[in-house]
C-alpha positions in Angstrom: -2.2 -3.5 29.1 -4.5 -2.8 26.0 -2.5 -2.3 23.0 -2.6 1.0 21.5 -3.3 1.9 17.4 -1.6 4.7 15.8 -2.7 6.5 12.9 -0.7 6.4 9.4 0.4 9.1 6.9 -1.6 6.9 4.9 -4.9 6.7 6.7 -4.4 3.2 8.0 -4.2 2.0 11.9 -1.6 0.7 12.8 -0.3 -1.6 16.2 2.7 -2.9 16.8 2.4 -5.8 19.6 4.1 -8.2 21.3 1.6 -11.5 21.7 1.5 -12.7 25.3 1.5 -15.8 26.2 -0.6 -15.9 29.0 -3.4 -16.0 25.9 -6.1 -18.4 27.1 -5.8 -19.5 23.1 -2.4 -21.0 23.9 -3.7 -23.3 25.9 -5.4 -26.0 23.4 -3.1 -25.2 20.5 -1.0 -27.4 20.7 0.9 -28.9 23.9 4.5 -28.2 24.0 4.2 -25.6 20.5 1.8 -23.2 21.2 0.5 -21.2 18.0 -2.3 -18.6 17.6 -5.3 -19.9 16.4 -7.2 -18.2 12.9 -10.7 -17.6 15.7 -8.2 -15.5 17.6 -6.8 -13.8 14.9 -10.2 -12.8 13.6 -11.6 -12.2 17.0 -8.7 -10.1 17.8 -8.9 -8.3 14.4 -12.4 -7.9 14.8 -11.8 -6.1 18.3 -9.1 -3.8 16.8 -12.0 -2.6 13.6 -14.0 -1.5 16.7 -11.8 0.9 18.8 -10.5 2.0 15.1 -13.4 2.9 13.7 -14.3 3.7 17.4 -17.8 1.7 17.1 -18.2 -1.2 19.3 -21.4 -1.6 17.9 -20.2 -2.7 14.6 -21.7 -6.1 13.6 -19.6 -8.5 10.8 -21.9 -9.2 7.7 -19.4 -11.4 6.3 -15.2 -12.6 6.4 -14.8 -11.7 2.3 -10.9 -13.0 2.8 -8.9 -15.3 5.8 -5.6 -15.9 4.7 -3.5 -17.2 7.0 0.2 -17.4 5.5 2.5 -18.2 8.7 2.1 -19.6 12.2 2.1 -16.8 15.0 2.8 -18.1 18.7 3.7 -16.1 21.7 5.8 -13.5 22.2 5.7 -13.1 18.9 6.5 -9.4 17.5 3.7 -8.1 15.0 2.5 -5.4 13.2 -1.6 -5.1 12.4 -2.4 -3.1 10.3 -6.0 -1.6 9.7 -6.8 0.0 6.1 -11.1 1.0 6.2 -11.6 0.4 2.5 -15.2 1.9 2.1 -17.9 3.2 5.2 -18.7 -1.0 5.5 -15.2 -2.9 4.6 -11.8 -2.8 6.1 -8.8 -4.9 5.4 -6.4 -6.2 8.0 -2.9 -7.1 7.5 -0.8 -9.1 10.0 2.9 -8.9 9.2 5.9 -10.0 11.5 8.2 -7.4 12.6 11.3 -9.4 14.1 12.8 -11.0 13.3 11.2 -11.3 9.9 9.1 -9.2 8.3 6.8 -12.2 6.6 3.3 -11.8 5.9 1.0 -13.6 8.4 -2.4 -13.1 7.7 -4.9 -11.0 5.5 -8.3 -10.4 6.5 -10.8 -8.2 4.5 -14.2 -8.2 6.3 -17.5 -6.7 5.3 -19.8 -4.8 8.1 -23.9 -4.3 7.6 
């Protein structure tokens, strides 16, 4: 099932997800404690930008900011959120949602 975004009162995307672990990722990262690798979190968060901005056509310039603050593995409860910062940048927050509500990554990434 392809996760669906809703739109904020503040003009952001937002998706609240549930990461499955039947994610090919999983698989080499890391036997016996499986975690999310950063490529998967940008890949993913580069498909999300996309279907936001509802242009698959959109092609990365450059990754202005990868933080990565905390380990996400499966089953894992997120939120993602997608803020479009100017026609060419958007800004992607992952944050956990149970059962904490910690940071996990920042993205900012730049489109030509």
């Amino acid at each position: 099932m392809k996760p669906k975004f809703t739109e904020s009162k503040t003009g952001s995307f937002v998706l609240e997800w549930v990461v499955p672990e039947s994610l090919p990722y999983f698989e080499g990262h890391f036997p016996n404690h499986p975690v999310l690798p950063a490529a998967a979190i940008v890949d993913f968060s580069l498909e999300a930008i996309k279907e936001a901005a509802k242009n698959p056509s959109l092609e990365i310039k450059n990754l202005k900011l990868g933080k990565f603050y905390e380990i996400i593995g499966p089953r894992q409860y997120v939120e993602i959120r997608l803020t479009e910062k100017s026609a060419k940048e958007w800004e992607i927050i992952w944050s956990g949602i149970r059962p904490s509500e910690k940071r996990l990554a920042k993205l900012h990434f730049e489109f030509f």
